[in-house]
N, C-alpha and C positions, 0 to 999 in steps of 0.2 A: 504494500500500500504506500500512497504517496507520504513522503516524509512530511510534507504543508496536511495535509489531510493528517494524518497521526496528531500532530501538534493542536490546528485548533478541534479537534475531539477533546482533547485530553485538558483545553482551556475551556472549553464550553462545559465540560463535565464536573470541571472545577467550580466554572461559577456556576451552575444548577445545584450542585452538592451545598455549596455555603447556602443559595439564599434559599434553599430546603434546610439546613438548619435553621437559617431566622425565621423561616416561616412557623417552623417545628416549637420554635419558644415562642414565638407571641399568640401562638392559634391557642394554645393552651392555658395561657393566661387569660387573652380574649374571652375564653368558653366559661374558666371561672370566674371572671369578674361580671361579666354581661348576662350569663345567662341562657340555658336552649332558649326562650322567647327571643331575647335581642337578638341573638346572634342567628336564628331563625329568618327572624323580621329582615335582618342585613342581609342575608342568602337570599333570601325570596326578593328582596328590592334590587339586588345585584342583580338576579337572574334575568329578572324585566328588561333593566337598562340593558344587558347585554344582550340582547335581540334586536335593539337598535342601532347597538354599538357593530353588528353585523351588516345590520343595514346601510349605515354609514361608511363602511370600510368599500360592502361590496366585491371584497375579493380582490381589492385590488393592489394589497400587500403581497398577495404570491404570484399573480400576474405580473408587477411591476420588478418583482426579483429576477423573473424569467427573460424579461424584457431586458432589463439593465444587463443582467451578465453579458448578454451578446453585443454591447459596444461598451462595456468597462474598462475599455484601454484607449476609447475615444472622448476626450472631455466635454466637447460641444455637444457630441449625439448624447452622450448621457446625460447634460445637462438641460438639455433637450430633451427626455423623457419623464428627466424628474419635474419638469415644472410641468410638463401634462398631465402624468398623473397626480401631481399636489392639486393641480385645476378642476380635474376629477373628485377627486377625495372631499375639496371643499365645498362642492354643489351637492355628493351626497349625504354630508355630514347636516350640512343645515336643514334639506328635507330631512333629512332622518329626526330632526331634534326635533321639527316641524309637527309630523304625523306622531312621536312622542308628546308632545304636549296637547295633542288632542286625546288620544285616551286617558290620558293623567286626569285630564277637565271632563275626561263622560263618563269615566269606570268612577264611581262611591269605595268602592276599596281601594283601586291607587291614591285617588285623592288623600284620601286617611291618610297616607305614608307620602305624602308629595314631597316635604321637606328633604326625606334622605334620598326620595327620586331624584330631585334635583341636584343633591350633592352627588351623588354615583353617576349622573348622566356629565360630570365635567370630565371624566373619564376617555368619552370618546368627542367630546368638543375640545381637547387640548389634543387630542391623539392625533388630528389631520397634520400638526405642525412638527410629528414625534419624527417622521423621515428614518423610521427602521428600518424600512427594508432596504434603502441604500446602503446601509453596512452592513446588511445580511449580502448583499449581491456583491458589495464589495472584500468581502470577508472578513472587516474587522473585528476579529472575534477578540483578540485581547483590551480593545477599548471597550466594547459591550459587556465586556465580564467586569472589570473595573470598576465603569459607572454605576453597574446595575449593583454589585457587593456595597457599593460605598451608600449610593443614594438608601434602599433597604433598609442599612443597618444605623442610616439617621431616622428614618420612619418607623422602625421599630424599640428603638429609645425612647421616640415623641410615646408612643404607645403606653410603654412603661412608666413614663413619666405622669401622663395628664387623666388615663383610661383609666379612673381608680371605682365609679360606681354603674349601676344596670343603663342607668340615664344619659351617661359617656358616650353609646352606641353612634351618635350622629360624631362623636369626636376620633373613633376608632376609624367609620368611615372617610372623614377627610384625612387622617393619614394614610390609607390605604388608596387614595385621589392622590395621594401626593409624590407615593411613587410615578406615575405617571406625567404630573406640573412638571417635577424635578428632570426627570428624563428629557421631558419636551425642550428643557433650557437646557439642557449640558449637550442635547444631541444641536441644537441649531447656533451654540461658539462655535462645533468642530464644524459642522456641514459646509462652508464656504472652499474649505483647503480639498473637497473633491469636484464640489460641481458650481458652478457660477448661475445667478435668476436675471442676466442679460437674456432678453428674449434672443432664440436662435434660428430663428425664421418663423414661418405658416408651422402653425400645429398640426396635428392630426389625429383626430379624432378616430376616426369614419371605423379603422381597424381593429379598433381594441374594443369596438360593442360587440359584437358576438360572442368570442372565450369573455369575455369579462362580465356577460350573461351568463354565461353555462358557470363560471365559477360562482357569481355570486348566489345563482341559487343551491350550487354544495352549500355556499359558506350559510344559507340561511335553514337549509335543511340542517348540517349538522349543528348549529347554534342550538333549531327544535331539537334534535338529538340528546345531541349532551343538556342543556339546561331541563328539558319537558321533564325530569323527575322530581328534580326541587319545587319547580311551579306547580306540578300535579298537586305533591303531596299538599304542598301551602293551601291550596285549595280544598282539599280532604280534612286537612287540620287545621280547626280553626284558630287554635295558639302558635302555632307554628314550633310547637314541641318536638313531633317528629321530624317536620325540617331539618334542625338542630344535632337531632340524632344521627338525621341521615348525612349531614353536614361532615360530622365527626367519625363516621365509620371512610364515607368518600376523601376524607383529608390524609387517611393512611395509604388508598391507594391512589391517589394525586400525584403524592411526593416522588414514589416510582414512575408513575405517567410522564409526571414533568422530566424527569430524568432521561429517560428514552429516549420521548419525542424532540428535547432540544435535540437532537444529533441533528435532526432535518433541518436546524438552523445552516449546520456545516456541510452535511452532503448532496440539501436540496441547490445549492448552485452550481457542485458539482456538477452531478446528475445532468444537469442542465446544458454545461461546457459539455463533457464529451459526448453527450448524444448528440448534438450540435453535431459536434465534428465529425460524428457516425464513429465512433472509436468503442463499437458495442464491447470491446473485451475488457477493457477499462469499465466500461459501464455496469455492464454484469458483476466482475471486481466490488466496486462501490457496494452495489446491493447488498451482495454476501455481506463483507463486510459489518454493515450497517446490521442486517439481520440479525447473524452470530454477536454483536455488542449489544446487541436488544437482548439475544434470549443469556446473556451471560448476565444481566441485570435482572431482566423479569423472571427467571424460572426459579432461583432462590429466591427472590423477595417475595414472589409466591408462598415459595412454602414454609420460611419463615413467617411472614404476616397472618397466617393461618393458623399457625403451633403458636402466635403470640400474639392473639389477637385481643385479648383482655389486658394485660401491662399493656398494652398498645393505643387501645382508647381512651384507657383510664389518663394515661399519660397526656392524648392529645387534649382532651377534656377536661383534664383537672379535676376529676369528678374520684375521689376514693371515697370522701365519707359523708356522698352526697350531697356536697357542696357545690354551688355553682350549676346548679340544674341536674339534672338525673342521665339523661342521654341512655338511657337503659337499652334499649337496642341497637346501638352503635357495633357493639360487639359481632353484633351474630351478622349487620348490615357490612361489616370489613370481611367478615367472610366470604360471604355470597357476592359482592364486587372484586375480589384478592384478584379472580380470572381477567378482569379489565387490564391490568398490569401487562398483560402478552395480545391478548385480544385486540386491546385497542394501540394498544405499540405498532404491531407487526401491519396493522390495517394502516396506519401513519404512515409508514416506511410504503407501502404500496400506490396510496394517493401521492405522495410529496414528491417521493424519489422513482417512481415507474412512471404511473399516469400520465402525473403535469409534464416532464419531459418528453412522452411518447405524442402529446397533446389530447389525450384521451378520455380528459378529464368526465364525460358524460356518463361512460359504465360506473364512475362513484357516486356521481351526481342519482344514475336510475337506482342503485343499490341502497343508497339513505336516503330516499323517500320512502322506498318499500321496510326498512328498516325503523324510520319516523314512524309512522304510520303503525307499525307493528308494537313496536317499544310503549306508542300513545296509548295504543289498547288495550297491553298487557298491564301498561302499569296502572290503567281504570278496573281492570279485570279484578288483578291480583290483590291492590291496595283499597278497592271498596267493599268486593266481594269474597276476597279468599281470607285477607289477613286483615280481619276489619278492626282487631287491637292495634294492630301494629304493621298500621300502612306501609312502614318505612322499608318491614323485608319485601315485602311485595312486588312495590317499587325499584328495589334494587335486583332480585331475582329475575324480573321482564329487562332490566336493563344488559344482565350479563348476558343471559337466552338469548335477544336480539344482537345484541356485539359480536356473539360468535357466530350466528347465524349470515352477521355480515362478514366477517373472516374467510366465511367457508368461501361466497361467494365470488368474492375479490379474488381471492387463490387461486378460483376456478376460470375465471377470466384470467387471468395474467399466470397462467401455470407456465408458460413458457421462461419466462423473465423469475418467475420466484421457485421453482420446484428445486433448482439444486442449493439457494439460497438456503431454505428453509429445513427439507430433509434429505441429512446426510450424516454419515457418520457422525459428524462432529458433534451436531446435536443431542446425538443419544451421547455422548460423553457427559456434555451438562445436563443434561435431564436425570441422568445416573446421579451425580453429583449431587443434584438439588432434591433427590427424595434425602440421601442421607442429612442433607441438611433441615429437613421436615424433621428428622426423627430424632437429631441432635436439638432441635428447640422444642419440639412437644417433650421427651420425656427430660431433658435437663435443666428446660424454664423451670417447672413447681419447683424442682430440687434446688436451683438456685435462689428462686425467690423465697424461700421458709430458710435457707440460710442465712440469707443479707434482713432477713425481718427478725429472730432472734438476734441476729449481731447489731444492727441499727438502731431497732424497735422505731420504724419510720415507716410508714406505707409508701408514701413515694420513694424514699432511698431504696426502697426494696423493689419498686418495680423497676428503677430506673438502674438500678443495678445487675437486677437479673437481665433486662434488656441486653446493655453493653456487654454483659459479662457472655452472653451463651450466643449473643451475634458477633463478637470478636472469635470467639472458639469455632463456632459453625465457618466462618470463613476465612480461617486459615486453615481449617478441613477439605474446604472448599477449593479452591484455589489451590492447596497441595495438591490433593486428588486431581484438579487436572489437569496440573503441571506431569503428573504421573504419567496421567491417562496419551500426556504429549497432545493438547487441544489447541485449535489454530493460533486462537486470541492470545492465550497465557504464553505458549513459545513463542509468540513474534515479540511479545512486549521481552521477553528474557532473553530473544538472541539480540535485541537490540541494544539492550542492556550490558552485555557480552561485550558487542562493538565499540560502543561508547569507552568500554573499561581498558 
């Protein structure tokens, strides 16, 4: 693999791992200070805004990456493209806020909640000026890890500092608006040193309506997608309890998610170059790659989050002695979502790094509607009728059902480009690997937690201890095993290693 390609992996992994640790301390605090209501109330207000926030983008963060890579070595064409799509962006940012302010003023339940509407909708009204995707296309991944670790870990200070009662929830929100203010201002000091807003002749429109149709309605299907569970439930519960629940169990498998899927920061422009250049053998390259890094993260965090799924919530929630809300089903909702972790990974790696470069984007576009559509109904099904205590598994059950159902399908279109990617030898290496890793954290977590709880007499030092303690063990089990086994990933980072020394 390419030595630029190793590198920002291994920077983009870096900064997803930190701001998943800061994410991992303030969600936890958040949940005990706020509340499953507040913190409910914030999900479900989130959820809303971010339907608009799709609406406004339109898709045209991934379109615009794909665009720029192909004249990133030309300054005037690229800066020629960014100011089309900025021109873009800002005509559907303001409709969006637009057709946003009319349901706020006709739905009596958004009204209710307008105040923190408004503060979450500044989210995607500063985002038009955020200009990401030009250093996604450019690949500045070391300034992006930078910004993003530093801006964070000031918003999550503000957090600990000012977020002290239930009532805080509109203050917790504008810190969480203000990673994105922050970002808006640090990314447009540096944006001048790539691209100049001296107009560069006659625009052009005409071209980019059609893909930038077909993308935008993926991006509005998969927005229904992923957010329809929290809005269902919000609507099934009228405290917004199990929200909160389901909030909490979704934030153990996020953390992996988000881990994954940044890779597509780094290999979706890839992806892009050399299929450009028809250089399929490098391209093919890329995939595996990218695959085999997914299933070496998802298949143990699988089956550790499964064998640790109680220290796990307890921990994300702050909730040991029923403080800070109850979230009583969170538990058993990190189970039945743990499969989203590969599911919805390897289905990433399909759309970003196959699809969009082969321009094919419509087969994901037909597959998550029939997947929306399915998910919509199981999770009315399951969450009114099947699990009517406790909406939250229900909802989460139809969501995993539907994820691998779209897995299958994706696979089966694109079996040409993902078959050797996905099954091969190598795989059954780590899949080998990650049961024993299940079975070093179901039967060594109790044993470690009743040891570190006589020694501490602490319920949190004891969870938070058995956690580190039996996930350090399990992987360097891990990780031994398949240095043994001689596995693509682990020998290439060790003959490089080799080289270097």
């Amino acid at each position: 693999m390419h030595e630029t390609t190793r590198t920002n992996v291994v920077i983009n992994l870096t900064r997803t791992i930190v701001l998943t640790i800061l994410s991992f301390i303030t969600f936890p605090y958040a949940c005990r200070i706020l509340g499953d209501q507040a913190i409910g109330l914030y999900t479900w207000a989130n959820t809303f805004v971010y339907y608009f926030l799709i609406l406004a983008r339109i898709s045209i963060p991934n379109f615009a990456i794909r665009e720029c890579v192909k004249v990133r070595d030309d300054k005037k064409a690229l800066s020629k493209k960014v100011q089309e799509f900025f021109i873009l962006q800002s005509i559907t940012t303001i409709l969006s806020f637009a057709l946003m302010l009319v349901f706020v003023f006709s739905v009596p339940e958004l009204f209710t909640h307008k105040e923190i509407i408004f503060l979450l909708s500044i989210n995607f009204l500063a985002g038009v000026f955020s200009f990401e995707w030009i250093y996604i296309a450019l690949e500045k991944h070391f300034y992006m890890a930078v910004r993003s670790i530093i801006i964070l870990t000031i918003t999550s200070l503000g957090i600990f500092i000012f977020v002290r009662y239930p009532e805080d929830v509109y203050l917790y929100a504008f810190f969480t608006v203000g990673v994105t203010v922050l970002t808006v201002l640090s990314n447009l000091i540096y944006l001048p040193k790539f691209v100049s807003f001296k107009k560069q002749g006659k625009y052009e429109f005409k071209s980019y309506i059609k893909p930038l149709l077909v993308l935008f309605f993926i991006s509005v299907v998969l927005a229904l997608y992923d957010q329809s569970d929290a809005f269902i439930l919000g609507l099934i519960n009228a405290d917004k309890a199990e929200v909160g629940s389901y909030t909490v169990g979704l934030k153990g498998v996020d953390v992996i998610i988000a881990i994954t899927t940044s890779l597509s920061v780094v290999f979706m422009p890839r992806a892009n170059y050399y299929y450009q250049l028809e250089d399929k053998t490098f391209f093919n390259k890329l995939t595996k790659y990218s695959v085999n890094i997914t299933l070496f993260i998802a298949l143990p965090a699988i089956a550790s989050v499964i064998a640790l799924s109680e220290p796990i919530t307890r921990l994300i929630s702050g909730n040991f002695d029923r403080q800070g809300g109850n979230f009583d089903q969170s538990w058993t909702v990190l189970v039945v979502l743990a499969s989203l972790m590969l599911t919805y990974s390897i289905g990433d790696i399909i759309y970003t790094q196959v699809l969009i470069p082969m321009k094919k984007e419509k087969i994901y576009l037909y597959t998550l509607i029939i997947g929306a559509i399915l998910n919509i109904g199981l999770s009315i099904v399951l969450g009114l009728f099947v699990f009517t205590k406790h909406p939250a598994i229900g909802v989460a059950l139809a969501t995993s059902v539907t994820d691998l159902l779209i897995l299958a399908f994706l696979l089966f279109k694109t079996w040409k480009e993902t078959k050797k990617a996905l099954f091969n030898f190598n795989t059954l290496k780590i899949v080998s690997l990650a049961v024993i890793v299940f079975l070093i954290c179901y039967f060594l977590g109790p044993l470690f937690y009743d040891h570190f709880l006589n020694k501490y007499l602490n319920i949190t030092t004891a969870y938070l201890a058995e956690l580190v303690s039996v996930v350090i063990l399990a992987g360097i089990i891990y990780v031994g095993g398949l240095l043994l086994l001689k596995e693509e990933l682990v020998l290439s980072f060790t003959k490089k290693k080799e080289k270097a020394n």
